[in-house]
C-alpha positions as CSV (number, residue, x, y, z in Angstrom):
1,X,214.5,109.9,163.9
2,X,216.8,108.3,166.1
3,X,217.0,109.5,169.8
4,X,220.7,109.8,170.8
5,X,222.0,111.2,174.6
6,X,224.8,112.8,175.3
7,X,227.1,112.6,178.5
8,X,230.9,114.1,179.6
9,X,232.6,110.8,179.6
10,X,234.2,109.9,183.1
11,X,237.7,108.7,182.7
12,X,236.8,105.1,182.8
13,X,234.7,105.4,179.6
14,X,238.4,106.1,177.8
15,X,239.4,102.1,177.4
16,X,235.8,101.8,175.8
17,X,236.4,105.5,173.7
18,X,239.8,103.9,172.5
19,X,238.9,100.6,171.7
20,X,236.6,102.7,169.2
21,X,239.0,104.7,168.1
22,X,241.0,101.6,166.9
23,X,238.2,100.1,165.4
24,X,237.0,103.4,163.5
25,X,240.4,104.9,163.0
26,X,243.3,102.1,162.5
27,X,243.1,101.1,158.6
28,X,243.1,105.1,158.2
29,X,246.7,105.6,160.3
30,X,247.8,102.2,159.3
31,X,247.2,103.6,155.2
32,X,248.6,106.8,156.1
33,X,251.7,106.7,158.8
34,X,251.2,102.9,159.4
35,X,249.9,101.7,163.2
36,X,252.0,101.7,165.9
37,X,249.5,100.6,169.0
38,X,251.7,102.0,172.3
39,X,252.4,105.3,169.9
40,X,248.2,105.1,169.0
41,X,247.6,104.6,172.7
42,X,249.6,107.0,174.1
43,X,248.5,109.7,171.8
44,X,245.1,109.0,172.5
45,X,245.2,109.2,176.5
46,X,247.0,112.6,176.1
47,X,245.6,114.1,173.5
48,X,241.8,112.8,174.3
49,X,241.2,113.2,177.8
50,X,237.6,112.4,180.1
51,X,237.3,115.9,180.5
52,X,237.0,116.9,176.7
53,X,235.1,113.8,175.8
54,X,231.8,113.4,174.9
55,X,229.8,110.0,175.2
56,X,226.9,109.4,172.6
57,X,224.1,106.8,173.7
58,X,221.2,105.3,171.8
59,X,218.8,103.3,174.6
60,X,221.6,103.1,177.1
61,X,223.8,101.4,174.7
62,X,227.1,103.9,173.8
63,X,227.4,103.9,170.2
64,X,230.2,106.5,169.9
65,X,231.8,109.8,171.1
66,X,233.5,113.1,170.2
67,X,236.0,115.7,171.7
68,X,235.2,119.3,171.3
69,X,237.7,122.1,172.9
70,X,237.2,125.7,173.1
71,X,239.9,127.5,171.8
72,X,239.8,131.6,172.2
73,X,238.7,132.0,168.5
74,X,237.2,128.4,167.7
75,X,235.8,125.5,168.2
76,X,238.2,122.3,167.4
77,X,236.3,119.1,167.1
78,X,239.5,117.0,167.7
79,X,237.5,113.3,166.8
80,X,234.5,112.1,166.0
81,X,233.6,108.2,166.9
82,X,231.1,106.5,165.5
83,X,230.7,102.8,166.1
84,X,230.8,101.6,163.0
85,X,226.9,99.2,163.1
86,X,225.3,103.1,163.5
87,X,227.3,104.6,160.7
88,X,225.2,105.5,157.6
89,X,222.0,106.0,160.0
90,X,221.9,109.4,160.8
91,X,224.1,109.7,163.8
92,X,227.5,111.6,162.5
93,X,224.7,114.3,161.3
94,X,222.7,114.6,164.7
95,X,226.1,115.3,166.1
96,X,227.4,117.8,163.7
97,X,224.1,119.7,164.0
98,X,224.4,120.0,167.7
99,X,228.3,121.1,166.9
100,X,226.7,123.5,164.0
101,X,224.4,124.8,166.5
102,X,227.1,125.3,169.2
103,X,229.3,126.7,167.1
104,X,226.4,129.4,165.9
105,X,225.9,130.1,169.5
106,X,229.2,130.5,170.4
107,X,229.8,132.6,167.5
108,X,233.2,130.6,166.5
109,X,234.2,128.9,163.6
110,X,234.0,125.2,164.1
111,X,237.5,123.5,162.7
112,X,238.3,119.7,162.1
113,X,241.5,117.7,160.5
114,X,241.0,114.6,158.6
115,X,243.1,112.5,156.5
116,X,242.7,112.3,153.6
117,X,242.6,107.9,153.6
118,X,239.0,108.7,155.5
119,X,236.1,108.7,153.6
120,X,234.3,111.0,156.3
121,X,236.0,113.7,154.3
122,X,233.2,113.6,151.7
123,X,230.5,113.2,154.6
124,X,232.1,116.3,156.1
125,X,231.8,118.0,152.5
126,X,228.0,117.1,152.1
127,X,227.4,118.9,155.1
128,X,229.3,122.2,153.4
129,X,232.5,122.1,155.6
130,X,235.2,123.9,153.5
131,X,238.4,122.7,152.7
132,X,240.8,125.6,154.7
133,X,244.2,124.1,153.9
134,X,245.4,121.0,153.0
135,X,248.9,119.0,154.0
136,X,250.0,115.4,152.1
137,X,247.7,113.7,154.9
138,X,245.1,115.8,155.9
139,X,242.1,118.3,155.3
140,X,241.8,120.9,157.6
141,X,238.1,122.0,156.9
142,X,236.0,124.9,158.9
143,X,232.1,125.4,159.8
144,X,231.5,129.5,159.5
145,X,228.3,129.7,161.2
């Protein structure tokens, strides 16, 4: 079992967090809208900020990240990052359970978009995330604790 730490990521974690998001993300975007980077970048610093960003740590190395926000009637798990050498090892799972968990405590639905070009969608399916609604580019699936 892999030991992973978690941390609020201080804002000048965010050039690491988005040079992971364009190395997770960008064939995704690029199959789906195609990828601008000043429209990617922008998006990402206002959309992603320190304060709703997690940092994910295996033996002091960062190995990936997610943003959670609170909403009145939900959770919202806006991204997750995983660098892509710790993909496939157990790591997106140890961070879904602890959203799982949260989300049981909290007593809120846990929602997340993806498109439909990711394959996470079917990791997301094998941990029984249902498909709420669907657009031409995206999933929007839901945890019910």
């Amino acid at each position: 079992m892999i030991t992973l730490h978690y941390k609020k990521a201080d804002p000048k974690d965010m050039d690491w967090a988005y040079q992971l998001f364009r190395t997770v993300m960008r064939q995704y975007i690029a199959d789906t809208w195609g990828w601008d980077e000043l429209f990617q970048r922008h998006s990402f610093e206002e959309n992603i900020p320190a304060s709703s960003f997690t940092m994910i740590s295996h033996n002091d190395q960062d190995i990936g990240g997610y943003s959670l926000k609170s909403e009145a009637d939900h959770l919202r798990l806006e991204m997750l990052l995983i660098h892509p050498d710790w993909q496939r090892n157990g790591v997106g799972t140890a961070v879904m359970e602890k959203l799982f968990s949260a989300s049981r405590q909290q007593q809120k639905v846990l929602r997340l978009n993806v498109l439909k070009a990711n394959p996470a969608y079917n990791f997301y399916l094998k941990l029984g995330l249902a498909i709420e609604s669907e657009d031409r580019y995206r999933y929007r699936m839901l945890y019910t604790p």
